[in-house]
C-alpha positions as semicolon CSV with decimal commas, in nm:
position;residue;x (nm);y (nm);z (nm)
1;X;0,000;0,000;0,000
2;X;0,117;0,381;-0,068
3;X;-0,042;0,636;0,161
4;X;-0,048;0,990;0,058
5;X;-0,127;1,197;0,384
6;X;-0,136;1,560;0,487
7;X;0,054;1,707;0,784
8;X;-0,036;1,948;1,011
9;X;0,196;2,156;1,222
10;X;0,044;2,187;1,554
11;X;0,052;2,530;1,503
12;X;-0,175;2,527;1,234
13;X;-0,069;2,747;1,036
14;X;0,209;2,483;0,795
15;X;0,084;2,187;0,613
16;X;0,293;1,931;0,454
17;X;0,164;1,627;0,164
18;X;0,371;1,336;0,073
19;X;0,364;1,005;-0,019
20;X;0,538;0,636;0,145
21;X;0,477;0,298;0,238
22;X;0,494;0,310;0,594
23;X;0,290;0,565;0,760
24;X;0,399;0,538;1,144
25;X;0,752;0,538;1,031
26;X;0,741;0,834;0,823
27;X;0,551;1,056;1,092
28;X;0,815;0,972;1,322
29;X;1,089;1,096;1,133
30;X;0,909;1,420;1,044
31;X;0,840;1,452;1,415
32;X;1,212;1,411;1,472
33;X;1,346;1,665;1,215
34;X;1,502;1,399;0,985
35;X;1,309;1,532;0,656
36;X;1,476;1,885;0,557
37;X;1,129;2,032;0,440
38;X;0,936;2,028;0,777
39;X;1,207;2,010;1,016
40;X;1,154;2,371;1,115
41;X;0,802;2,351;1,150
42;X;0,743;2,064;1,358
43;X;0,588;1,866;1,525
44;X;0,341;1,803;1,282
45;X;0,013;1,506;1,323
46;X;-0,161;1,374;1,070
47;X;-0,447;1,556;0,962
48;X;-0,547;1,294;0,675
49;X;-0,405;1,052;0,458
50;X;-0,556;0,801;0,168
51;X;-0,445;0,435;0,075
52;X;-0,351;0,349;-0,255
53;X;-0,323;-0,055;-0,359
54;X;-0,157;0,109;-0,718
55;X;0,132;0,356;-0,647
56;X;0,109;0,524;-0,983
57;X;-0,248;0,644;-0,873
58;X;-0,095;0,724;-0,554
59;X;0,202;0,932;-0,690
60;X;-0,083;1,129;-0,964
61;X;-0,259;1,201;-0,638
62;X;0,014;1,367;-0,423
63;X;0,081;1,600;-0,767
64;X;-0,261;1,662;-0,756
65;X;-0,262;1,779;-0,371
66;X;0,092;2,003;-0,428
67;X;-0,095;2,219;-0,714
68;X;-0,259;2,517;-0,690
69;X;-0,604;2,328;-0,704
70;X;-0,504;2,078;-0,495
71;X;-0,410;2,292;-0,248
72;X;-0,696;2,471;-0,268
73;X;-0,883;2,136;-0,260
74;X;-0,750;2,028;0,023
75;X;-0,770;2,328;0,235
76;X;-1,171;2,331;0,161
77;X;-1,241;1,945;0,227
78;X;-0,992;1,856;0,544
């Protein structure tokens, strides 16, 4: 399975989408500054995320989320 999930700082005010096979894992090394894009802004939960069984579906979706309508998207639906 792929997951494609959104993070939320618990600030609220940063949000971070990406993709991986092992949701847990990959929250935990957000939450401990390992990934350069959110290390600033954490700690971060998950606000949502979405299972994929085909990871080219999964990968189309994350695009989706990180453009201007999918942004938009997401900030009106979670």
């Amino acid at each position: 399975m792929k997951y494609v999930y959104i993070l939320e700082s618990l600030d609220s005010e940063h949000f971070y989408v990406g993709i991986t096979d092992d949701l847990r894992a990959r929250l935990a090394k957000h939450n401990a500054g390992e990934v350069p894009h959110t290390s600033k802004y954490g700690p971060w939960r998950i606000r949502t995320y979405f299972a994929f069984d085909d990871a080219a579906r999964a990968v189309a979706f994350e695009r989706y989320l990180k453009s201007g309508s999918g942004r938009a998207f997401a900030k009106k639906h979670f």
